[in-house]
Legacy VTK file of the C-alpha trace (Angstrom):
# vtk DataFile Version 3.0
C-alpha trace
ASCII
DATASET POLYDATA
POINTS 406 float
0.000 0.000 0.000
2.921 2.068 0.626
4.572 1.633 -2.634
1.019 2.134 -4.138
0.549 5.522 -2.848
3.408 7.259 -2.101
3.304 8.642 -5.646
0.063 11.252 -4.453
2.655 13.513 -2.192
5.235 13.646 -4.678
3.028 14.560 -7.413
1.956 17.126 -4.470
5.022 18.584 -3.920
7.112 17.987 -7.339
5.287 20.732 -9.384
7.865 23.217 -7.945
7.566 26.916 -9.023
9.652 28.924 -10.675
10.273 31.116 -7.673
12.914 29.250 -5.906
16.021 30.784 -7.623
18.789 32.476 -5.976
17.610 36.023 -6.427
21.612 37.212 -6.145
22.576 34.506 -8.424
20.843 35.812 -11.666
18.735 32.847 -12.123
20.797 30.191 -10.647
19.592 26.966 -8.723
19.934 27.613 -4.508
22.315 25.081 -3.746
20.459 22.167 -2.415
22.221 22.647 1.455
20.676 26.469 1.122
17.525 25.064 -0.002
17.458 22.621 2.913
18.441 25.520 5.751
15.872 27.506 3.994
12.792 25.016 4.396
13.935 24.366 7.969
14.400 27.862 8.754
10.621 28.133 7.608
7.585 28.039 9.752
6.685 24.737 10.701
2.896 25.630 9.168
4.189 27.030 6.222
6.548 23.847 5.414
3.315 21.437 5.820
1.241 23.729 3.302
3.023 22.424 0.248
2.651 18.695 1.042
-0.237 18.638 3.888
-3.047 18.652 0.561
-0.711 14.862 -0.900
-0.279 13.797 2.756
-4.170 14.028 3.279
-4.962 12.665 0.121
-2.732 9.850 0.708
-3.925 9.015 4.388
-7.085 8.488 3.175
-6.544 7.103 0.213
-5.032 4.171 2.897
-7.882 3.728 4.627
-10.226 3.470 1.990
-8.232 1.023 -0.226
-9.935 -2.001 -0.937
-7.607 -4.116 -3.437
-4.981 -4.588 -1.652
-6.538 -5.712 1.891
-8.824 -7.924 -0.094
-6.140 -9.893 -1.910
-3.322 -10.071 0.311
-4.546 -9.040 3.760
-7.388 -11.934 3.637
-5.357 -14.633 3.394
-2.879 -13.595 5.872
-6.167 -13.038 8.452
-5.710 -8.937 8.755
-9.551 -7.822 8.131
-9.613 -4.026 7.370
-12.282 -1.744 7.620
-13.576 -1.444 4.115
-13.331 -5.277 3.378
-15.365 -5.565 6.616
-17.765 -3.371 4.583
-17.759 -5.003 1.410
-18.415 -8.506 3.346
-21.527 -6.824 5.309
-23.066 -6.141 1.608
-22.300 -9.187 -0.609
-23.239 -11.861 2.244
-26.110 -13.175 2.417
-28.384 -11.579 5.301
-26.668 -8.274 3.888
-26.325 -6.253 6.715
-27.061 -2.559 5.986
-26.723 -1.503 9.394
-23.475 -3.095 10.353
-22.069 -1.105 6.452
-23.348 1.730 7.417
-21.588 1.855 11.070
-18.228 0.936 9.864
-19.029 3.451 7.145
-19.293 6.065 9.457
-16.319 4.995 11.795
-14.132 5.385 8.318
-15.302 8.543 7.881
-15.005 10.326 11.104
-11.157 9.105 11.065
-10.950 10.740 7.322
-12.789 13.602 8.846
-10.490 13.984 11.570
-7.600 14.242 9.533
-8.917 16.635 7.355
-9.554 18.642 10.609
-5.768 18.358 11.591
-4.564 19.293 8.293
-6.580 22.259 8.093
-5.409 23.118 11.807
-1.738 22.287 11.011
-1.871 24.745 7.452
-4.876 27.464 8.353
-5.081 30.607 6.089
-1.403 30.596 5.830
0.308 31.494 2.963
3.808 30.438 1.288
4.387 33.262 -1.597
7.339 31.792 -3.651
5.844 33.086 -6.911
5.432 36.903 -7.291
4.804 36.813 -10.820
8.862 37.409 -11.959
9.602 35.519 -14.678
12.033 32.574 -14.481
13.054 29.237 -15.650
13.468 26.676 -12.562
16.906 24.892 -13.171
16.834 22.617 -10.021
19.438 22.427 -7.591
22.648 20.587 -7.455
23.181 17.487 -5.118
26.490 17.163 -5.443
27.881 14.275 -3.670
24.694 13.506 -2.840
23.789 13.292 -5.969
24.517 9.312 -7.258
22.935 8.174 -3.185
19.536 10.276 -4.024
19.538 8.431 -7.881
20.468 5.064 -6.005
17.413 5.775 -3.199
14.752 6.592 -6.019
15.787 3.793 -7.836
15.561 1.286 -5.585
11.919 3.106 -4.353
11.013 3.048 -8.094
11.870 -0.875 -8.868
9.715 -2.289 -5.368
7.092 0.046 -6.245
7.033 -0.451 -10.170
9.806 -2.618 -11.847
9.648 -6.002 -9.399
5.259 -5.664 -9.746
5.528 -4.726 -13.286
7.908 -7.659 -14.324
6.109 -10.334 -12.206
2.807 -9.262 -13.950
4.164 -9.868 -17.828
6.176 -12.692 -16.849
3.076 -14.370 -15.256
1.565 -12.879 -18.198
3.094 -15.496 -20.810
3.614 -18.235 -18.754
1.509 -20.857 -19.646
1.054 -22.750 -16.620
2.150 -21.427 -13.062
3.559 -24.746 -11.787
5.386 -24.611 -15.445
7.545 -21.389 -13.576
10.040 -19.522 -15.646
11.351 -21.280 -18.915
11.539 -21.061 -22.241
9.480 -23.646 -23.034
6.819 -22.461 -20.570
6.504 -18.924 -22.429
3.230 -18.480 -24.533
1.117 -15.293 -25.798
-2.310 -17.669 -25.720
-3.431 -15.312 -22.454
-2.941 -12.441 -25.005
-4.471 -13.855 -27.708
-7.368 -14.837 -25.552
-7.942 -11.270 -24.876
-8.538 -10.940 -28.317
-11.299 -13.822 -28.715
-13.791 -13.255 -25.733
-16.216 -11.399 -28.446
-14.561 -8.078 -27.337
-15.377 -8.477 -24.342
-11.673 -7.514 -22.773
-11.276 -4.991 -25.627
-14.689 -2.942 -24.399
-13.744 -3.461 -21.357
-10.297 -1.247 -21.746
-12.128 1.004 -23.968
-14.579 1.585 -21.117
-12.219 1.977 -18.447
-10.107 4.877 -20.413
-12.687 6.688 -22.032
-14.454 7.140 -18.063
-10.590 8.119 -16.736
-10.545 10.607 -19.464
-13.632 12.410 -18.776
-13.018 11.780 -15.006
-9.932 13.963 -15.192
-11.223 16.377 -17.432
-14.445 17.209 -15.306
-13.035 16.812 -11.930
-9.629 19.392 -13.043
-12.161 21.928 -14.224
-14.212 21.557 -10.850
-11.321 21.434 -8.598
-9.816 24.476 -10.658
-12.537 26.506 -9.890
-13.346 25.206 -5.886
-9.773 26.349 -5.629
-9.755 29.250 -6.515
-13.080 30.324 -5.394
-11.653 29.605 -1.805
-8.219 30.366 -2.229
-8.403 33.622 -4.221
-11.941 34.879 -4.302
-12.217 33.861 -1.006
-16.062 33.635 -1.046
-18.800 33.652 1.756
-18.789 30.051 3.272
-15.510 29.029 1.189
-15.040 27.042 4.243
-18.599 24.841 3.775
-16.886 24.701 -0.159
-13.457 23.205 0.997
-15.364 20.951 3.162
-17.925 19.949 0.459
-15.087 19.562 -2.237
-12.804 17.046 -0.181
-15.693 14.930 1.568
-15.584 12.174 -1.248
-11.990 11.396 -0.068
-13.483 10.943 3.499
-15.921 8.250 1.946
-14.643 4.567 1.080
-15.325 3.844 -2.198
-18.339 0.696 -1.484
-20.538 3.440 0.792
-20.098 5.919 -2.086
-21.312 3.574 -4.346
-24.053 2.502 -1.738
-25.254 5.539 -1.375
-25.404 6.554 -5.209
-27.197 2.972 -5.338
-30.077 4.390 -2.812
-30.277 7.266 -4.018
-30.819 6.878 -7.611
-32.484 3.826 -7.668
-35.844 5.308 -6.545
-39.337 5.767 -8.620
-39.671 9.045 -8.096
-37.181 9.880 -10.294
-38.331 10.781 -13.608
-34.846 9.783 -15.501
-32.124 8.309 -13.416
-28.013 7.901 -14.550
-28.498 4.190 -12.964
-27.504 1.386 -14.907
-25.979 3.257 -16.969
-22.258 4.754 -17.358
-23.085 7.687 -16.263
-23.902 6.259 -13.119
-20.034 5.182 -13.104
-18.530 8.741 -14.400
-20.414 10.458 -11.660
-18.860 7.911 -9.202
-15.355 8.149 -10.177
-15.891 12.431 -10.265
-17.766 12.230 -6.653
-14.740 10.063 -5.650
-11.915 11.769 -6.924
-12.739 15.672 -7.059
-10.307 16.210 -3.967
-7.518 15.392 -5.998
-7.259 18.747 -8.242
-8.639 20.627 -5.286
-5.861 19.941 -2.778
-3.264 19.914 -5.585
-4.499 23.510 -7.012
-4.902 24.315 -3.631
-1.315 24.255 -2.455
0.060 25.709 -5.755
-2.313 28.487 -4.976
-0.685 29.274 -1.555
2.795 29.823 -3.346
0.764 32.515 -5.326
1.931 36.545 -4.148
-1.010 37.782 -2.995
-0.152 40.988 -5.895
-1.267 39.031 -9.076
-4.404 38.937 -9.678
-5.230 42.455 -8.246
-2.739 43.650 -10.531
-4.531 42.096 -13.342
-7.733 43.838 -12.225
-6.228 47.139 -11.919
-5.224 46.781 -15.928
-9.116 45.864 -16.473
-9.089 42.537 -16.302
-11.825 40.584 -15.135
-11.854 37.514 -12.322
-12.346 35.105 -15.410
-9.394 36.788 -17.552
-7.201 37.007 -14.156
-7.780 33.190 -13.613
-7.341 32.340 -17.542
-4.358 33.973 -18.266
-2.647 34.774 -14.834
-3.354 31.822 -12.202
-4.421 28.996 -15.033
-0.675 29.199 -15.861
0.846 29.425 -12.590
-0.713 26.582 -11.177
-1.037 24.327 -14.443
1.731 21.713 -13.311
-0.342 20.902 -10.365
-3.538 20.611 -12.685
-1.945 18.525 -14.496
-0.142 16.167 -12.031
-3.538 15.930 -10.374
-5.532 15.450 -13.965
-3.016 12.688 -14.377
-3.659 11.114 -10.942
-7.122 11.071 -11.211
-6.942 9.459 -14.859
-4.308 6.607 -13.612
-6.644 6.048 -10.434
-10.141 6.570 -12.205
-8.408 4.049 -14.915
-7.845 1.083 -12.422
-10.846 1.865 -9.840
-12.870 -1.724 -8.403
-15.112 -0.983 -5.943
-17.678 1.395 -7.216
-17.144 -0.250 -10.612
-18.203 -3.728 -8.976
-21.299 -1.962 -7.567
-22.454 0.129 -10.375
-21.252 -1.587 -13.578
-24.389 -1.636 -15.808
-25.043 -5.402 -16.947
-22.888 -6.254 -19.835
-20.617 -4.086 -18.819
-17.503 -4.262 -17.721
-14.458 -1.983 -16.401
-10.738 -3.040 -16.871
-10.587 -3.279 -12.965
-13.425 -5.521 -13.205
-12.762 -7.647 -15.813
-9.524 -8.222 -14.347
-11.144 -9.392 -10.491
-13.873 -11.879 -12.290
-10.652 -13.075 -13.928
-8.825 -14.027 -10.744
-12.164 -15.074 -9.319
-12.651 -17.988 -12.187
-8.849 -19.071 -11.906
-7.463 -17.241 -14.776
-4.366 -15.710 -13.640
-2.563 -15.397 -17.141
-5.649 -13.737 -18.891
-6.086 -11.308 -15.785
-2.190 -10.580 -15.894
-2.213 -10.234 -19.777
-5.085 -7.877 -19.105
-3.392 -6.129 -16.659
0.111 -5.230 -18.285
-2.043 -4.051 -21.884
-3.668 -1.502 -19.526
-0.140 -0.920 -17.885
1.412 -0.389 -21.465
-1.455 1.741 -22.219
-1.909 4.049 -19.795
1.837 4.532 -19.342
1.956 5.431 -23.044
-1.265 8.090 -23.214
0.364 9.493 -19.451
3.927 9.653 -20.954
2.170 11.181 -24.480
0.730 14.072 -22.499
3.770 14.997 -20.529
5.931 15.136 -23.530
3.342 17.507 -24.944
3.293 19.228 -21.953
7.054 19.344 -21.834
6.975 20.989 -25.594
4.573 23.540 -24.909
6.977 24.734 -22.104
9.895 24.975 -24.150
8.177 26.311 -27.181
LINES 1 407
406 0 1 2 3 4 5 6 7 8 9 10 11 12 13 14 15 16 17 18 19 20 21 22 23 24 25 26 27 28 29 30 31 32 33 34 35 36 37 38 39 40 41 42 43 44 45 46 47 48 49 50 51 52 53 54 55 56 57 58 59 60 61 62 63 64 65 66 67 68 69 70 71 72 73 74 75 76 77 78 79 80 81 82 83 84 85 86 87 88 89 90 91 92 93 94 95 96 97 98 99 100 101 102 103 104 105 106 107 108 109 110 111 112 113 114 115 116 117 118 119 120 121 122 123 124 125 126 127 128 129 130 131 132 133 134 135 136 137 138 139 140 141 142 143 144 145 146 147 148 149 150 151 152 153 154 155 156 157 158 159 160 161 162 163 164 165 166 167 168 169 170 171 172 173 174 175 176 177 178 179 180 181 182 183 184 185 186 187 188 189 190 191 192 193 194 195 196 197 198 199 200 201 202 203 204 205 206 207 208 209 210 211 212 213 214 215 216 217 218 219 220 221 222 223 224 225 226 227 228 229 230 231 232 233 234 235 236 237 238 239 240 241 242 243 244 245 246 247 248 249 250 251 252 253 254 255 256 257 258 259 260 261 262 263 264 265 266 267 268 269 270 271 272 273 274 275 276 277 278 279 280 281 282 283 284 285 286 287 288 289 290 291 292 293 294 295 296 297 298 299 300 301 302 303 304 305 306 307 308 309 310 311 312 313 314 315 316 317 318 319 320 321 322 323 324 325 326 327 328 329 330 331 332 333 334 335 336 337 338 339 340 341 342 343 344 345 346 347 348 349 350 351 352 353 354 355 356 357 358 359 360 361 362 363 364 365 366 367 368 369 370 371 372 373 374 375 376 377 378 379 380 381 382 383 384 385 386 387 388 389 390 391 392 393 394 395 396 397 398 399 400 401 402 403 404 405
């Protein structure tokens, strides 16, 4: 679990502005001991802002995750909270009331550490951009440099490269018992993909055309809750922040409990359920705190100069946020608009609840899979959506990248 989410604080902090330059240096990189004196010699609260948004994100994120505790932690006879839940809903007396207490123990815990964060950070506010224009060269580790590059890369092969490589090698093996040999190596679980009448095909199709939308509706919200609170700061912004990161207090099997009762009524003269837009409004419910605590902290770093100074030249709030803070905080938009696409791309629970029949997720696909035995065609499934995401995620940055420069 740790190797699964420790990528939602450094996407949190890694968008770093263009503001940390030596200001004597004519553009230079601080040197990274300055850089270190200079966080420490920070306010505690104002060190926390940056990464108190991925930290948050990420604690809950833990106690909400349902994969993991249901494939490993069963068998080794740790029961967590949201399994607990899941169990209380597919067994048969289903137990509503049981769900719906361990439902709300989950989220007072999420609740609470929302409260601490917000206690920890306040108002406060870390100005490293003042609108001076600047290219961010880094800073140089020196000696420390080849230790950091040996520390990431052992973080990135246990997190990625050891999971990745068991997954395609279990991929084309033809039987497990067979283990790793030459003779052993087949692409039938591939091929198979291919001949279940489209099924697994649709089934990716589904799965990346909801992340896509996901990101893309969620950014645009979270943009805008952001700054509404951060910048505008409305009347009851603090009712908005609430509002905006309450999905990340909810585990995903009571969010899609709840949009079960609550659709699924008569009254209603059209309803989204049983349909996918029953499953976009899920993933968006789910994973709108994303862009808003990512925005969030980039907004912080914002002098609080810039957009008054726009106003004074005639712009309005719309044309300060399009072409002043849209561009400033972009990196974090993007970072969390890739989050949310890799998550919404790979989410189980809510797409177990709320599939419409007939249809299947990736996610899905691949659990019903490992249900019925077939390991190879669940693997196979699961490094083509690897291969695929990692391509479209890698595509974007590299277009991202060549905006920049050009």
């Amino acid at each position: 679990m740790t190797f699964n989410i420790f990528p939602v604080v450094y996407f949190a902090v890694s968008p770093q502005p263009a503001g940390e330059r030596d200001p004597a240096g004519g553009g230079r990189p601080r040197p990274w001991r300055q850089r270190l004196a200079r966080l420490l010699a920070r306010d505690a609260t104002d060190a926390l802002s940056g990464a108190g948004g991925g930290m948050l994100l990420a604690f809950t994120l833990a106690i909400e995750e349902f994969g993991v505790p249901a494939a490993l932690g069963s068998r080794a006879g740790v029961v967590m909270l949201t399994v607990g839940i899941e169990k209380k809903l597919a067994d048969w007396p289903v137990d509503l009331p049981g769900a719906a207490l361990l439902s709300l123990l989950l989220m007072a815990v999420a609740l609470f550490a929302w409260w601490l964060q917000r206690r920890l950070v306040g108002e406060k506010e870390v100005t490293s951009v003042t609108g001076k224009p600047g290219e961010n060269h880094g800073a140089s580790l020196g000696w420390m440099m080849l230790p950091a590059v040996l520390a990431m890369a052992a973080v990135g092969g246990l997190a990625v490269g050891v999971p990745a490589v068991s997954m395609m090698l279990t991929s084309v093996m033809g039987t497990l018992s067979g283990g790793v040999s030459v003779e052993n190596v087949t692409l039938r679980h591939f091929a198979a993909l291919f001949d279940q009448q489209g099924d697994a095909l649709s089934a990716l199709g589904t799965s990346l055309s909801l992340a896509l939308g996901s990101a893309l509706i969620v950014g645009a919200l979270g943009l805008l809750a952001a700054w509404l609170v951060m910048v505008q700061k409305i009347k009851g912004r603090g009712m908005v922040d609430a509002l905006s990161l309450m999905p990340a207090a909810l585990p995903g099997v009571v969010v899609g409990v709840g949009l079960i009762l609550l659709w699924n009524q008569p009254f209603w003269p059209r309803s989204p359920y049983n349909t996918l837009w029953m499953l976009l409004l899920s993933y968006c419910c789910l994973l709108l705190p994303w862009p808003v605590r990512y925005v969030g902290s980039a907004l912080r770093q914002l002098g609080p100069n810039l957009e008054p100074a726009a106003r004074v030249h005639g712009a309005s709030p719309l044309q300060a946020l399009r072409l002043i803070v849209l561009p400033l905080v972009f990196p974090a938009l993007l970072a969390a608009m890739l989050m949310v696409f890799a998550v919404a791309s790979r989410e189980l629970v809510t797409s177990l609840l709320l599939s419409p029949a007939g249809t299947q997720t990736v996610a899905v696909f691949i659990w019903r899979q490992f249900e019925q035995g077939s390991v190879g065609q669940g693997m196979a499934m699961a490094s083509l959506t690897l291969l695929t995401g990692l391509v479209l995620m890698l595509t974007a940055l590299a277009l991202m990248q060549r905006r920049t420069c050009g």
